[in-house]
Each structure stands twice: as structure tokens, then as C-alpha cells.
C-alpha positions as CSV (number, residue, x, y, z in Angstrom):
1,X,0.0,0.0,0.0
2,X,0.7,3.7,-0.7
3,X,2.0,5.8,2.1
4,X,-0.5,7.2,4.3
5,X,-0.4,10.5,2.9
6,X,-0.2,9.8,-0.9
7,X,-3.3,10.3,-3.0
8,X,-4.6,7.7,-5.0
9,X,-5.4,8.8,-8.8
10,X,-8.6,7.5,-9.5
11,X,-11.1,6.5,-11.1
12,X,-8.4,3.4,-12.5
13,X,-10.0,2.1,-15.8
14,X,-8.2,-1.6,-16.0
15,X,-8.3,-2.9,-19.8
16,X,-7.9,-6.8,-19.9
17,X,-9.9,-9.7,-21.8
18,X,-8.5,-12.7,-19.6
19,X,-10.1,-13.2,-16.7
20,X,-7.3,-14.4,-14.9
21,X,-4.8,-11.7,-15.4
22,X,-7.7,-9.0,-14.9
23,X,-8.5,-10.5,-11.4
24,X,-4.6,-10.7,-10.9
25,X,-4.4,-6.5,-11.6
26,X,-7.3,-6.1,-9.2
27,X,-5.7,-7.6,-6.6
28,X,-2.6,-5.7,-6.9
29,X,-5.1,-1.9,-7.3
30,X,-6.3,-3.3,-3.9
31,X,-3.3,-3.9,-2.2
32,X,-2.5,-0.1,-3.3
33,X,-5.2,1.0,-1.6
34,X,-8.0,1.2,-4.2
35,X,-11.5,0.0,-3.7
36,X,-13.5,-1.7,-6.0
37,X,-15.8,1.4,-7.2
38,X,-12.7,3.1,-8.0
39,X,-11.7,0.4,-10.7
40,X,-13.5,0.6,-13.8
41,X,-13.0,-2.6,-15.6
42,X,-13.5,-3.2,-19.5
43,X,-12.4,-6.6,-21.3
44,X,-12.9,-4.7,-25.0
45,X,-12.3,-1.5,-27.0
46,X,-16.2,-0.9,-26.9
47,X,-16.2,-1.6,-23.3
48,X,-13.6,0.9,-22.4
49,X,-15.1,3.3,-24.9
50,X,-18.4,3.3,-23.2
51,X,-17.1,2.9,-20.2
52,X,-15.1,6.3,-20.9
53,X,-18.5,8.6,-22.0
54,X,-19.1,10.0,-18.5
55,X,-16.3,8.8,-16.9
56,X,-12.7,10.3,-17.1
57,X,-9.8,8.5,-15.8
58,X,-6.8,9.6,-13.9
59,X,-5.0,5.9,-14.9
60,X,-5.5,3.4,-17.2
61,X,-4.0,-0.1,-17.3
62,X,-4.3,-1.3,-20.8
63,X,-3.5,-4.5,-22.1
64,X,-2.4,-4.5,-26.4
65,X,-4.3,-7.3,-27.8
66,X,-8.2,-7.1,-26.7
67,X,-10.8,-9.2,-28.6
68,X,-12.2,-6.2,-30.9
69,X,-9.2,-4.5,-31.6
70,X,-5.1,-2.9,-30.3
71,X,-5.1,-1.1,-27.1
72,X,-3.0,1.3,-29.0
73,X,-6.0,3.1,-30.0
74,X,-7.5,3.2,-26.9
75,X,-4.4,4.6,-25.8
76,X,-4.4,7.7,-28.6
77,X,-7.8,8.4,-27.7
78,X,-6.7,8.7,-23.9
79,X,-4.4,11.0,-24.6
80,X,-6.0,13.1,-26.8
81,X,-9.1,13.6,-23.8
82,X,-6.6,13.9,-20.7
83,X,-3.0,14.8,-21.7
84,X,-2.0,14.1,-17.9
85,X,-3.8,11.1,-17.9
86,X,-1.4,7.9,-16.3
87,X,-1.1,5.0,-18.9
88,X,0.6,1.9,-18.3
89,X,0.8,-0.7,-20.4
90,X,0.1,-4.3,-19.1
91,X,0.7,-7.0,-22.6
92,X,2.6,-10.5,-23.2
93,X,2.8,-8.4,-26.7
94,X,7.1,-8.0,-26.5
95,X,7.9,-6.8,-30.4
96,X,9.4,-3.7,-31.4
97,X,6.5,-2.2,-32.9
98,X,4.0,-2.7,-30.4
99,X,6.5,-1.2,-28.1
100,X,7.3,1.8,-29.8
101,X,3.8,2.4,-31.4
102,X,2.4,2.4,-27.6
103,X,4.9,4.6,-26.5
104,X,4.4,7.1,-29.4
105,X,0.3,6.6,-29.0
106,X,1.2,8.5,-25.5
107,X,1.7,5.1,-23.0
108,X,3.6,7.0,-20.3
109,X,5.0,3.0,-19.3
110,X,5.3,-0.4,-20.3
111,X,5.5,-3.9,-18.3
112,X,5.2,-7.6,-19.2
113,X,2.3,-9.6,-18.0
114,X,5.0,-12.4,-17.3
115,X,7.0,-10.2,-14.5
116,X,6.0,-11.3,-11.1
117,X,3.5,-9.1,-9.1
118,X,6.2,-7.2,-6.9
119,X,7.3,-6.0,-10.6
120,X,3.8,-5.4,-11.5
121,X,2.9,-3.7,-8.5
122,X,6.2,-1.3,-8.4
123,X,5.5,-0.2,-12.4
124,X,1.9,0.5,-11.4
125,X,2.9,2.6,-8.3
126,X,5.8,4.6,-10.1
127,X,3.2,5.4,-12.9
128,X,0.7,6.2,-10.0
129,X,3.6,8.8,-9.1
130,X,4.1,10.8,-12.4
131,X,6.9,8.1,-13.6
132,X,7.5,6.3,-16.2
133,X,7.8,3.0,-15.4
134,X,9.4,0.2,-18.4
135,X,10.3,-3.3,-18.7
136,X,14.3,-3.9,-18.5
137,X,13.9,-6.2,-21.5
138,X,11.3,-3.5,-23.0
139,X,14.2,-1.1,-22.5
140,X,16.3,-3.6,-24.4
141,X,14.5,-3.7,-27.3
142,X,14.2,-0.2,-27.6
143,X,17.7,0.5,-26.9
144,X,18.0,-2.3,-29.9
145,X,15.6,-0.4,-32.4
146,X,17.9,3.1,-31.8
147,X,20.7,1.1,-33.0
148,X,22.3,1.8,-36.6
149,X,21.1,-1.0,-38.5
150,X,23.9,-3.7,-39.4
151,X,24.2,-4.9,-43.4
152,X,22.6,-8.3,-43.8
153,X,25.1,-11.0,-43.7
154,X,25.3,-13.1,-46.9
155,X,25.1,-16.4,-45.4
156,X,23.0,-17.1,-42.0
157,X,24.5,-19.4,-39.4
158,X,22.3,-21.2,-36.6
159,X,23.5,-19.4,-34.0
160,X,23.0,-15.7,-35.8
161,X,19.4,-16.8,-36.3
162,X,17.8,-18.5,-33.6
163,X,18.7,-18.4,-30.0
164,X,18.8,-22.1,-28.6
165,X,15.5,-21.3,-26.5
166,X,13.8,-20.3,-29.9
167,X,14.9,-23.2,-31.9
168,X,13.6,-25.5,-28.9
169,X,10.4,-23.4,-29.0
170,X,10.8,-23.9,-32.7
171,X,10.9,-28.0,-32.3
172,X,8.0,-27.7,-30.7
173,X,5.9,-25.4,-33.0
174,X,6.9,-28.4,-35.6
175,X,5.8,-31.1,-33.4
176,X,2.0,-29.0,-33.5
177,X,2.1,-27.7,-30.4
178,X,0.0,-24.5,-29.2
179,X,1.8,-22.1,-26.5
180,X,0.6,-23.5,-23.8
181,X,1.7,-27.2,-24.5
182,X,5.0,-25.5,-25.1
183,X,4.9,-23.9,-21.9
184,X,4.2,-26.9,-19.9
185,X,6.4,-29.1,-21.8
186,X,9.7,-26.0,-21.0
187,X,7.9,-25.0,-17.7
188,X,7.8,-21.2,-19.0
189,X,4.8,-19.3,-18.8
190,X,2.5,-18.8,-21.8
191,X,3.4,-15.0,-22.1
192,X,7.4,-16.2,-22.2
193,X,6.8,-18.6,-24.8
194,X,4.5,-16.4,-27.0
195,X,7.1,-13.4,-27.2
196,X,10.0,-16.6,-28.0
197,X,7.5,-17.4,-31.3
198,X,7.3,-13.2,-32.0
199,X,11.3,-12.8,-31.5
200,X,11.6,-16.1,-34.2
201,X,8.9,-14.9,-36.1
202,X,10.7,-11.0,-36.7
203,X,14.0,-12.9,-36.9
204,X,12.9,-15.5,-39.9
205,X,10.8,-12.4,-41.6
206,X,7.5,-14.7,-41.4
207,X,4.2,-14.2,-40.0
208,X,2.9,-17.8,-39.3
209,X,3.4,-21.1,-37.5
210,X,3.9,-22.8,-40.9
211,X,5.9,-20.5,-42.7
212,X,8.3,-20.2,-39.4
213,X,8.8,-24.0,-39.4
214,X,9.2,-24.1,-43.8
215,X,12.2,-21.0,-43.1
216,X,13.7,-22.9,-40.3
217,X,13.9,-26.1,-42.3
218,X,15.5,-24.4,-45.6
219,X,17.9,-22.7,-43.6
220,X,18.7,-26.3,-42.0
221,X,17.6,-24.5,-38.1
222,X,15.2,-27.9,-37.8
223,X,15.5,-31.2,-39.3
């Protein structure tokens, strides 16, 4: 919980379609200090949206990938009503774009479902506090994106491509695996193994299971 003497920003609108993870963020708001009619909760875009009419937010929790849509817009639209308005991010979405295009959409943070909730809880507080709270791998990749881009080598060797995690993760996706058999079978969690299959999938220039498998094999990364 907050010091005595902070102020909680609320109302908290919490964006997030699983059940599981929206009960998890809950639980954390409460621990802060929040009580339940101070969270407004929406599992969709039009949720949130409607959610939204007559009710302005001083923090928003929003998750990327929602059943009607990208949190990204809901995050534009945010910042367009309430330039002070709080936003943190809360995805298992890990690429480069997402990242950035939620940052430039006016997300003032950004943190992986998969961190524990002591992680969780200290983004959500430090965003509660005027900060700017972001993911050390998050700040990895965009640390990576500022980069000057390296020429292409002409050949590709195994270990330039795929990570050994990712060609495991890779094995599996040929086997016919979904995540979470994956995740059971490495004993990662769903989120871990779902931004693995993004990293091979931006690494192999593909955008599906089967064409991920049909690049690894030409390029001799699976048997």
C-alpha cells in the first residue's frame, strides 16, 4: 500500500480480456489501496469506450491485444481527452513495434504480464507517481531499435538466427504444439513462450506457425 499521505489517482479504468490476469491486476489496485468502485473494468475496446462517455480516468491499465481490436487506439484516444492522464501498459505483446507504437500513442509505461506481481505492482505505483515506469527487456528492445542497422550478412548461421531457447520453441511449433503445450512441456509461462515465437517470427521475416517451421527447415535450423 501507498503511504499514508499519498493520493490515490482515480477512477483506474483496468483494460484486460482474460479473466485471470484482470482478477490478478485487481488484486494488486487493492493492495495499493484502491476500492473496487474506484476500478472501472473493460475486457474490449467498446467496453472501455463506453465505459469512458461520463467517466474520465486519472490511470489506465491497458492491455495490447483485446478481442475487438489494439489497445494502441485506446491509448491515442486517452491521450487526446486527458494529456496528464497515467497510462501503463500491461501485454505479453514483446515486439518492437508494439512497443514503440504504444509509447508514441502516449503510453507514459510499459510492463510484461509475465513479471511477477512485486514487478507489476512497483511499475503501477511509479506510474501512479508521475513516472515512467518500463520493462528492462522492453528497454532492451528499444535501446536495440535506436541502433544503426547492421548490413545483412550473406550467409545465415544457426547461431546468428535462432537463439537455442527459440529453436527448442521452434521444435516444438513443428511437433503441432499451441503455446501453452509449449509452456508446460519447458515449464515457461504462456506470455514467455508467446514473445519466443514473435522474437523467431521478426528474426525468420515470417508471420505464421507454418511458414516459421518451412524457413527454419530451408535454412537447416530444424530437421
Amino acid at each position: 500500500m501507498l503511504s499514508p499521505d499519498s493520493i490515490l489517482p482515480a477512477p483506474v479504468l483496468l483494460v484486460e480480456d482474460e479473466p485471470f490476469i484482470c482478477s490478478r491486476l485487481q488484486g494488486l489496485l487493492e493492495q495499493l489501496g484502491y476500492t473496487s468502485d474506484a476500478v472501472i473494468v473493460a475486457s474490449s475496446l467498446a467496453q472501455a469506450r463506453s465505459r469512458l462517455i461520463n467517466q474520465p480516468v486519472a490511470l489506465a491499465l491497458v492491455d495490447i491485444g483485446l478481442p475487438d481490436g489494439s489497445g494502441i487506439d485506446l491509448i491515442a484516444e486517452l491521450r487526446a481527452a486527458d494529456p496528464s492522464v497515467a497510462i501503463l501498459v500491461i501485454s505479453a505483446y514483446c515486439t518492437a513495434d508494439a512497443i514503440l507504437s504504444a509509447l508514441r500513442a502516449g503510453a507514459t509505461g510499459y510492463v510484461l504480464k509475465e513479471r511477477d506481481d512485486v514487478e507489476i505492482t512497483l511499475s503501477i505505483r511509479s506510474a501512479i507517481r508521475g513516472g515512467a515506469p518500463i520493462d528492462p527487456f522492453i528497454a532492451r528492445r528499444i535501446i536495440d531499435e535506436m541502433r544503426p542497422q547492421v548490413t545483412p550478412k550473406t550467409h545465415t548461421h544457426i547461431d546468428d538466427a535462432l537463439t537455442s531457447r527459440e529453436c527448442e520453441i521452434l521444435g516444438f511449433v513443428a511437433q503441432g504444439l499451441n503455446n501453452r503445450e509449449i509452456a508446460e512441456q519447458l515449464g515457461l509461462s504462456r506470455y514467455t513462450v508467446e514473445c519466443h515465437i514473435k522474437h523467431i517470427y521478426s528474426k525468420l521475416a515470417v508471420s505464421s506457425r507454418t511458414r516459421a517451421v518451412y524457413a527454419a527447415r530451408t535454412l537447416g535450423l530444424l530437421p
